[in-house]
C-alpha positions in Angstrom: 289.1 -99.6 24.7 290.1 -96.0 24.3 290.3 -96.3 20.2 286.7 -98.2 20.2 285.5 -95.8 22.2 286.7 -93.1 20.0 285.4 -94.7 17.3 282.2 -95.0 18.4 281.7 -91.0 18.9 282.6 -90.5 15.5 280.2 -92.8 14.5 277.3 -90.6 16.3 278.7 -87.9 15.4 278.5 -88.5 11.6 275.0 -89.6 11.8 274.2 -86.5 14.5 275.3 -84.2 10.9 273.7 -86.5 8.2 270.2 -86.5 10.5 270.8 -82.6 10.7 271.1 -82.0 6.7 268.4 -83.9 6.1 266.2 -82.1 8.3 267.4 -78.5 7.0 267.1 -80.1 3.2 263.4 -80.5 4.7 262.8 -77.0 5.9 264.6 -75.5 2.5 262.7 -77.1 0.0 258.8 -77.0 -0.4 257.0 -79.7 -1.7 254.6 -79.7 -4.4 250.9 -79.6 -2.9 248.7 -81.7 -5.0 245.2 -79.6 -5.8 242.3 -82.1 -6.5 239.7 -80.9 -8.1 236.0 -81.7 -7.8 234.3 -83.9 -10.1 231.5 -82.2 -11.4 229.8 -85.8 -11.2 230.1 -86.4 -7.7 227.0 -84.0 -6.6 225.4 -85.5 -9.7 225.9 -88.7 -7.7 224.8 -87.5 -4.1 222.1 -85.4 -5.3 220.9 -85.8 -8.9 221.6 -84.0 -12.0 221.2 -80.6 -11.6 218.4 -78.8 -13.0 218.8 -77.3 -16.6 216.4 -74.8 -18.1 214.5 -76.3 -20.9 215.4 -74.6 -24.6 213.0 -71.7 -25.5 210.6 -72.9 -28.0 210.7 -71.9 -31.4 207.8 -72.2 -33.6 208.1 -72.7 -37.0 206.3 -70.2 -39.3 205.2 -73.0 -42.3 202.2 -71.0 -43.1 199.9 -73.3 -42.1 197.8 -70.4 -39.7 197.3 -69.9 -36.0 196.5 -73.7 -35.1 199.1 -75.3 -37.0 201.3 -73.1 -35.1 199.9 -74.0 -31.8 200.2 -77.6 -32.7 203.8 -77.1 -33.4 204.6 -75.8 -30.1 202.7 -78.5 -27.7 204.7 -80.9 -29.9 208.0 -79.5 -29.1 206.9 -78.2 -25.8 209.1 -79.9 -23.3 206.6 -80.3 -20.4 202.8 -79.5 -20.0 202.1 -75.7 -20.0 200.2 -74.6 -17.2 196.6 -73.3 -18.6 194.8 -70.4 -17.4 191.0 -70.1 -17.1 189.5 -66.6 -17.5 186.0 -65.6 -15.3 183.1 -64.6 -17.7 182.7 -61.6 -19.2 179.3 -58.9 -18.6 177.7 -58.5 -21.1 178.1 -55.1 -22.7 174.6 -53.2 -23.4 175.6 -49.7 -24.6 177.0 -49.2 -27.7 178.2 -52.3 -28.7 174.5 -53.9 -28.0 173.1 -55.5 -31.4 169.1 -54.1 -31.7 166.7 -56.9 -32.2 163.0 -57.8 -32.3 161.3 -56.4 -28.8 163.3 -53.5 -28.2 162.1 -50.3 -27.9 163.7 -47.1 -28.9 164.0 -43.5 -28.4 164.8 -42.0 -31.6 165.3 -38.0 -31.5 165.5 -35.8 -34.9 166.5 -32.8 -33.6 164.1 -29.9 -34.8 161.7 -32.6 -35.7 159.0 -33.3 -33.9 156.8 -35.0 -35.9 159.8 -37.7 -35.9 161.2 -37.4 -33.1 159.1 -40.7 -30.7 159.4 -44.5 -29.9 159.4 -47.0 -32.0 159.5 -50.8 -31.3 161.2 -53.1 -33.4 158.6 -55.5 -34.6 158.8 -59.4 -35.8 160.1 -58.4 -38.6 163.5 -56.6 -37.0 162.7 -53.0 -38.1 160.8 -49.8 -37.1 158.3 -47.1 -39.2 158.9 -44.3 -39.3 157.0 -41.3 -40.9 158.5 -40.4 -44.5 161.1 -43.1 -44.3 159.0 -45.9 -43.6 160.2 -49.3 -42.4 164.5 -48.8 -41.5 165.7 -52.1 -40.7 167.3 -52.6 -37.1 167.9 -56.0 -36.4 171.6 -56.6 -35.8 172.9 -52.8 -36.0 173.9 -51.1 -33.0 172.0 -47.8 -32.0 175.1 -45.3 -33.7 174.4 -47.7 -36.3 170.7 -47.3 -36.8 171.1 -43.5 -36.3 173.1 -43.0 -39.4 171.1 -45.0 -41.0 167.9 -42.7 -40.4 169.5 -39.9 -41.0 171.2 -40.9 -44.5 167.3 -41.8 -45.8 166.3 -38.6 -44.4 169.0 -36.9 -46.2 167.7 -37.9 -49.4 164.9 -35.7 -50.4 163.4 -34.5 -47.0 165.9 -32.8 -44.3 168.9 -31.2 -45.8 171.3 -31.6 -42.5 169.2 -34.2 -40.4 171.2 -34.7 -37.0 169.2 -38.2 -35.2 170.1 -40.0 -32.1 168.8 -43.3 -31.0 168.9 -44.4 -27.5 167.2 -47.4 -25.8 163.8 -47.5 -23.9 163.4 -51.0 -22.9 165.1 -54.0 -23.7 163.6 -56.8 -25.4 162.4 -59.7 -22.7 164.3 -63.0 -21.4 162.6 -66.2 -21.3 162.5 -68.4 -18.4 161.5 -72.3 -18.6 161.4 -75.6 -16.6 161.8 -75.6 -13.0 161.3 -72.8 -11.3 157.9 -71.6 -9.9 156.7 -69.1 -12.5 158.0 -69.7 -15.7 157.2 -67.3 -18.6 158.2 -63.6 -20.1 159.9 -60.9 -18.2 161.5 -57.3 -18.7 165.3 -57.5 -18.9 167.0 -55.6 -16.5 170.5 -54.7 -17.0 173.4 -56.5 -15.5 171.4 -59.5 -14.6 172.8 -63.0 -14.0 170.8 -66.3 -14.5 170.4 -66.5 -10.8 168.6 -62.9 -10.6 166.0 -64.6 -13.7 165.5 -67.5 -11.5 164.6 -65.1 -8.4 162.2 -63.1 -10.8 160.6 -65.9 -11.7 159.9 -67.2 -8.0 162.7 -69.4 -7.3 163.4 -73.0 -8.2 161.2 -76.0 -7.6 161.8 -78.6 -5.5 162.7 -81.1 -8.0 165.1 -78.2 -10.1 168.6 -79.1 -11.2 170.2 -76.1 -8.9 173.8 -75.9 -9.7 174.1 -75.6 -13.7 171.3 -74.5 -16.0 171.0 -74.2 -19.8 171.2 -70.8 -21.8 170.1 -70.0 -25.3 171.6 -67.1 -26.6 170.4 -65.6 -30.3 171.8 -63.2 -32.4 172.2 -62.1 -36.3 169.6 -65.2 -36.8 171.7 -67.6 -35.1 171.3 -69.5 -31.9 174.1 -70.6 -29.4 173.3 -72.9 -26.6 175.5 -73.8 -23.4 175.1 -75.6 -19.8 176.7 -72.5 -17.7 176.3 -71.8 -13.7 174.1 -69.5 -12.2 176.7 -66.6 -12.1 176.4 -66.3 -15.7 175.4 -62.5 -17.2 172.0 -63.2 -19.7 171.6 -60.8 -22.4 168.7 -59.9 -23.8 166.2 -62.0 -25.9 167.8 -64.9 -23.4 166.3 -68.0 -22.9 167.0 -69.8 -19.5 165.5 -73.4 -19.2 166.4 -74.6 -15.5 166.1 -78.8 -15.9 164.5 -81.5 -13.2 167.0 -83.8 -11.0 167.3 -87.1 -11.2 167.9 -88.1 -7.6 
């Protein structure tokens, strides 16, 4: 009994000192921690792809003008490009105005006064004047005319002429259809369609309220368009307001 006994210690004992350098082996030595990177799929999975810009657009220059060019880049344009849309412009009547038929002007020869008067521009687009006769008018501007007056007057009669050419009255607008007094009326400046309809007493009952038809000339040619009532008129305008249907 006393040598089992003995025995049996040394048996704890031995496994009391393995179980000890195990455990300090444990504490000396550090272990490799394994780092796991993300996938760079796995929000691709969860949430989508992730948004990428789209490449610039490059247009190619082939030569073939402006609307080859825009043709190229809708083409290759990746998505639709938002489009803007611009309010009307006034129309300008100062020194960019084009003189027609129906105007009248102010021209001043300065230390002239047997030129210096107003002068309308007939049917034919031009005024008379004494010495120079008829100057045409149609289509220039009044800087325009002005150095035209004085170049003719420069040849033969005034040595230094200095001219200026202003406007008196604008040629009419024209007002048809619906409304309650269509006809002829002065042109005031600034005007919109809907201030020619209040000249001319309003709309009928049976107008066409919301859009109306413009005819606009100029240089000989004529441009026609269905615009709304905020639209400037020039002069020389013709506004034709139509019936409704229902």
């Amino acid at each position: 009994m006393p040598v089992a006994r003995a025995f049996r210690w040394s048996n704890l004992a031995s496994l009391a000192a393995s179980a000890a350098l195990a455990l300090g082996g444990c504490m000396q030595t550090a272990t490799p921690v394994a780092m796991v990177q993300p996938r760079p799929d796995l929000d691709a999975m969860a949430y989508g792809q992730p948004y990428r810009a789209p490449p610039p657009v490059v247009v190619a220059n082939n030569g073939g003008g402006a609307i080859a060019a825009l043709s190229n880049s809708f083409a290759a344009s990746p998505a639709p490009m938002p489009v803007g849309y611009a309010a009307p412009m006034a129309v300008r009547n100062g020194a960019s105005y084009h003189l027609d038929a129906g105007d009248k002007l102010r021209v001043v020869v300065y230390g002239q006064e047997g030129l210096t008067n107003s002068y309308a521009i007939d049917a034919g687009g031009s005024i008379t004047m004494p010495l120079i006769g008829a100057v045409p008018a149609r289509g220039r501007t009044t800087a325009g005319l002005a150095g035209e007056i004085a170049a003719r007057l420069r040849n033969g009669y005034i040595r230094e002429p200095s001219v200026a050419v202003e406007i008196e009255t604008y040629r009419p607008f024209f007002i048809l259809g619906e409304v309650l007094a269509p006809g002829q009326y002065p042109y005031v400046p600034n005007m919109t369609v809907e201030s020619a309809v209040a000249i001319a007493g309003g709309f009928s009952p049976r107008a066409k309220r919301d859009m109306v038809t413009v005819t606009h000339t100029e240089n000989g040619g004529a441009m026609r368009a269905v615009v709304p009532l905020g639209t400037p008129l020039a002069p020389g305008d013709t506004v034709f307001v139509g019936e409704r249907w229902f």
